[in-house]
N, C-alpha and C positions, 0 to 999 in steps of 0.2 A: 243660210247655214254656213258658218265657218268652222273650219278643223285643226285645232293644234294640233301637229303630230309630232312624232318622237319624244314622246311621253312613256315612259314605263320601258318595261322590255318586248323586244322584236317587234312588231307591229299594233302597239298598244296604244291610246292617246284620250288626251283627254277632251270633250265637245263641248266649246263654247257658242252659245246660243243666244239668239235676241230674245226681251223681254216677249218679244210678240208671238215667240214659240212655247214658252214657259207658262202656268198659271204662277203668277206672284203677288205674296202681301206681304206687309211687318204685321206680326201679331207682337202682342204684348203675353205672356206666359205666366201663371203666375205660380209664385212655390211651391214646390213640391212636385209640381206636374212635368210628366215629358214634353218637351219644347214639339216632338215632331209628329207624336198622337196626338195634342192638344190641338193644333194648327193644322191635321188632315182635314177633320169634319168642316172647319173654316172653308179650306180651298176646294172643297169637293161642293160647295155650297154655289159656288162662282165658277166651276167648270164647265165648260160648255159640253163638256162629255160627260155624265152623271153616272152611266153605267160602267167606266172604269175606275178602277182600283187604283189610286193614286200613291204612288210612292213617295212621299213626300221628305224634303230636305232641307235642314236647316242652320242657317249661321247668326251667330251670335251678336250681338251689335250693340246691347248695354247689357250690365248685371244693378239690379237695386234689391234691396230689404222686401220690396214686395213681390220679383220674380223678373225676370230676363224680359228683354226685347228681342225678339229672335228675325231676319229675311227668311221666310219659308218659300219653297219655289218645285214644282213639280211637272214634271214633261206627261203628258196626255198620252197612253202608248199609240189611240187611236188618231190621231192628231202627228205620231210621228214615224208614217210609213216610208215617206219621201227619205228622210233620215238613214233609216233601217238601210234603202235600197241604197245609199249612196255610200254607207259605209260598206256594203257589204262587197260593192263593185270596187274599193281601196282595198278591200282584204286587212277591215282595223277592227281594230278591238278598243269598244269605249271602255274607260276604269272608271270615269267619275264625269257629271253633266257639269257646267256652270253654267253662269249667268255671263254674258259678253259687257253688260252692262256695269258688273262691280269690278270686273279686268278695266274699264274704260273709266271710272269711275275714280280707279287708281291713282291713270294721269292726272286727271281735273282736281285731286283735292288739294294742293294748293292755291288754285284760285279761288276755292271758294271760304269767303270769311265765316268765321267759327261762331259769330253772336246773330242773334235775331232768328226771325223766321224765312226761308229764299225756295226760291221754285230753282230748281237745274232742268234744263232742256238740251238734250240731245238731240241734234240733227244727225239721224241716220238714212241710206239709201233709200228708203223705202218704210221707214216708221221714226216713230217719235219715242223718247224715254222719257216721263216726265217725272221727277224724284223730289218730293218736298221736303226742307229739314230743317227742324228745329236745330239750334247752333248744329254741331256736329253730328246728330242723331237725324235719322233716315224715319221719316212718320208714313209718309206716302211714296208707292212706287205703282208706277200705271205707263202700257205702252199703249201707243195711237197710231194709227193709218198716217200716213204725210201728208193725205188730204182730206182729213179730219175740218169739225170747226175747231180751229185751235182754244180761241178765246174761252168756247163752253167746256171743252176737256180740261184747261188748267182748273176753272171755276169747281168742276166737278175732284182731281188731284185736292185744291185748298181744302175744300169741304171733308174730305175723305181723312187730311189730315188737322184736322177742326175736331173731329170726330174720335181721332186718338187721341191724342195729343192738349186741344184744349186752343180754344180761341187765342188771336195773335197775328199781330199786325204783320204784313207781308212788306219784308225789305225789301227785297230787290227779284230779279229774274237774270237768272247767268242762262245764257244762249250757246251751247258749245256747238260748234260747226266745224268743218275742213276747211283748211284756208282755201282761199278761192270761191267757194261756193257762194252763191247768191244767199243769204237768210233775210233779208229787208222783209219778205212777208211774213214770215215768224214769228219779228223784232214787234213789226206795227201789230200784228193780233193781237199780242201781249203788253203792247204799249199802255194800253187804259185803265191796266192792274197794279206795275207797281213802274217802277223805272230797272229799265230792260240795259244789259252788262254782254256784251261778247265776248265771247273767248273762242278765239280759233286754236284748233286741233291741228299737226302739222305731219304728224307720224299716223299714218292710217292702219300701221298695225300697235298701234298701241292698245287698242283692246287687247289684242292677242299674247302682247307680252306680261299687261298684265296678269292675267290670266294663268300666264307659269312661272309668274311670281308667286301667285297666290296656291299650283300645285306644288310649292316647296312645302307650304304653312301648316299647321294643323289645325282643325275644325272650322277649314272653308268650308263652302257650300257643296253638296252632291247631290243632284236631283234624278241619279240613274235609276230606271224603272228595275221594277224586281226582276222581270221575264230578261230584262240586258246584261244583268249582275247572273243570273243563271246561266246562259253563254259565255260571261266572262270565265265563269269558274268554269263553266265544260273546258272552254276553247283552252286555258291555262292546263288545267288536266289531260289535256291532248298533247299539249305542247311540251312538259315534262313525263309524260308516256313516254312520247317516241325520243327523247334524249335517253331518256333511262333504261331505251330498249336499245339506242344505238352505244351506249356506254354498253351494254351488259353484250351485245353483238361482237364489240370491240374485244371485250374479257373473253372470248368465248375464241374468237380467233388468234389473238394472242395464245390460250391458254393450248388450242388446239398447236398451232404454231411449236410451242413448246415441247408441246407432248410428242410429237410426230417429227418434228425438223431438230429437236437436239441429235438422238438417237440415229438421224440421218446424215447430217454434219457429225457427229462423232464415224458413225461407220465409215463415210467417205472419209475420215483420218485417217482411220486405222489402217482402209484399203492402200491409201496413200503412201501408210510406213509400209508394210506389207509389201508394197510395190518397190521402195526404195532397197528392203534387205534385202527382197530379190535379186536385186541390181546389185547390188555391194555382196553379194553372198562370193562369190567365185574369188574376188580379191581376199575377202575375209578369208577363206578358206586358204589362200597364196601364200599370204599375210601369215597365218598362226600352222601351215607348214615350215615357214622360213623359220619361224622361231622356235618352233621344235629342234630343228633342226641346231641351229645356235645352241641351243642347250646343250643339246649331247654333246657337241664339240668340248662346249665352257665344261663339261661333267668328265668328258674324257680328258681333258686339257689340265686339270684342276687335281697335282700329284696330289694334294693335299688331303685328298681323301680317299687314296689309295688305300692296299691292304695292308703297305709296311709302313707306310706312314700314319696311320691309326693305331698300327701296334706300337708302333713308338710312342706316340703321342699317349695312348696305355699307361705302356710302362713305364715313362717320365713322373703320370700323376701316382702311377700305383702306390698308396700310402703302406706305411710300412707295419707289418704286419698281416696281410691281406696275401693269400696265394690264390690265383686264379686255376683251375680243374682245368674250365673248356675256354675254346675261341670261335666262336662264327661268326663269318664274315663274307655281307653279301653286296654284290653290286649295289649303287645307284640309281640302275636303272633296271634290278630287279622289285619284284614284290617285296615287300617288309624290307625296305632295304637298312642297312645298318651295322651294326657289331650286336652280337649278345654273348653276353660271359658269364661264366657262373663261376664260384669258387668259395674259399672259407678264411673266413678272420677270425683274429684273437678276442674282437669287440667288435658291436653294433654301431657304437660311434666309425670306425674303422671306416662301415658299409657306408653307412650315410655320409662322411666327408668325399669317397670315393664316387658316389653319386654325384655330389655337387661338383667336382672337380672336372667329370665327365660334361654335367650340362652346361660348362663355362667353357668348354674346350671349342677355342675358336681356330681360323683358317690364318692368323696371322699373330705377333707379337702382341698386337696392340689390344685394349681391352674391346674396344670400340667397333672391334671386326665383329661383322657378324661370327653365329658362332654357327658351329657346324651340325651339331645334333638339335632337331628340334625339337625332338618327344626322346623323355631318358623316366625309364620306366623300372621303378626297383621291384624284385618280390622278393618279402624276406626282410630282416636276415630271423632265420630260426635254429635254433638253437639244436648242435646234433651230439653224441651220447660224446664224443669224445670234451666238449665243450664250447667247440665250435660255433661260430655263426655261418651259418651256411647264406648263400643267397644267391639272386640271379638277376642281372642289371642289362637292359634290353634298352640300346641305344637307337634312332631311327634319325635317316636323315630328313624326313617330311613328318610334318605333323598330322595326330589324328582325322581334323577336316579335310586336309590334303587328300 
């Protein structure tokens, strides 16, 4: 038994196998019919185990108007427990069987010419392949012990392909060996049949690469029994279970992660800033005494909005026509602080220029000074029995959100 591995995913591979493990024939198929129903009954005929269930597997080798020529090839489950135990001690997983013989087969087909009838012999370890072929078609396939009668096993191969195929002179015998090895006994069995061709073999894994040459292809051969193909698929369904439980584990700790370590990273901020105003509180609090402070100075310092300098600043704008009743006037750094006047005009226009002259009244010449009143509030003007406008103009030095 030989094992291509690293085939498929993780521990997957595909088992190539001598003819000597395999039940194999070429069946001929004819139209219409399933190539590998039609060809069970055939191999189950020739199985030395009759009481199993053969899974049989097939490749394709000609197509004609009367129906296919199919290699059918089927592994014995009874026949391969040695197998079973040897993979199971790799820890692999078979996807598909072949044949070692059509990987080896591979190599060899440039030596062999495409016209006539020819016997191919393989020299292997411990068995013989014997494959008859009409030009490029495969009629007979049979493996033999090493220490077979050679001579009656080919006899028995010609006949077998006599028998599909149809009488036909035998060209030649190609002998494929390992270099080095002795074949001279091989050569002379076969000598008195046709005239005997060597071909030495130089890569001893050449089977094997055929082999995954041909699991690139599509509709090689597959001789995997049912009960292996049922494992295949459990072992596969196990093996994406537990990805699908370790992705969903993943999401799950992540997700918890989120849920639990935001809110714990944000709280550890906050206690953080929390920690800092504490620190900065005492300066802060230094800080926005000192500037209070500063104010009141720049407030006491600032004649310009004194009580005689707003009454001046008044009666500069008072537009003419207009007598003001009242005057009050309150600190800066009282509540409501400001001018409010009441008084009476000859017109309404009067009020309202007197307003506006009020809300533009700035701390300097220029227009661009700030200005001094920030909230200028009229009520009024209403009209009293002498004809008057009456009204009441309520100046503030901070404004209402102030």
């Amino acid at each position: 038994m030989r094992i291509l591995a690293s085939v498929g995913n993780g521990r997957e591979t595909v088992l190539a196998l001598p003819l000597s493990r395999l039940i194999a024939k070429v069946v001929r198929v004819p139209s219409g019919e399933d190539p590998a129903a039609y060809a069970k009954p055939l191999l189950q005929a020739i199985s030395p185990f009759p009481d199993d269930d053969l899974t049989v597997g097939v490749e394709t080798m000609r197509e004609t108007d009367s129906g296919t020529v199919v290699f059918a090839a089927a592994l014995p489950e009874s026949a391969a427990d040695d197998i079973g135990e040897a993979l199971d001690a790799e820890k692999l997983s078979v996807v598909r069987v072949d044949a070692l013989a059509l990987g080896e087969l591979r190599g060899l087909w440039g030596e062999l010419r495409p016209e006539g009838r020819k016997l191919l012999v393989m020299v292997g370890a411990d068995a013989l392949t014997l494959i008859a072929f009409d030009g490029d078609l495969p009629v007979s396939v049979r493996s033999v012990s090493a220490d077979c009668e050679l001579g009656r096993e080919a006899l028995l191969s010609l006949i077998e392909a006599e028998d599909f195929a149809g009488a036909a002179k035998l060209s030649e015998i190609v002998v494929a060996a390992p270099a080095g090895e002795d074949a001279a006994a091989v050569e002379s069995a076969l000598s008195r049949l046709a005239p005997v061709r060597r071909v030495e073999t130089h890569d001893p894994d050449a089977g094997l690469k055929g082999v995954a040459e041909r699991s690139e292809e599509q509709g090689t051969l597959d001789a995997l029994p049912a009960s292996w193909r049922e494992v295949l698929a459990e072992t596969r369904f196990k093996r994406k279970l537990a990805v699908n439980l370790a992705v969903a584990g993943g999401v799950w700790i992540l997700a918890m992660s989120v849920l639990f370590g935001v809110p714990a990273v944000y709280g550890m901020m906050a206690d953080g800033q929390k920690e800092k105003c504490r620190l900065h509180a005492s300066d802060y609090k230094a800080v926005a005494a000192m500037r209070d402070k500063v104010k009141l100075v720049r407030r006491y310092s600032d004649h310009s909005r004194g009580a005689l300098e707003i009454m001046k600043a008044v009666s500069d704008r008072l537009p003419e026509g207009i007598e003001l009743s009242s005057w009050n006037f309150r600190r800066e750094d009282k509540k409501e602080d400001g001018v409010r006047v009441s008084g009476e005009a000859d017109s309404a226009d009067a009020v309202y220029e007197f307003k506006d002259l009020m809300a533009k009244l700035s701390a300097g010449e220029d227009e661009d000074t700030e200005q001094i009143f920030k909230s200028v509030k009229l009520i009024g003007p209403s009209a009293s029995r002498g004809g008057k406008q009456k009204f009441d103009l309520e100046c503030r030095y901070q404004g209402d959100e102030e």
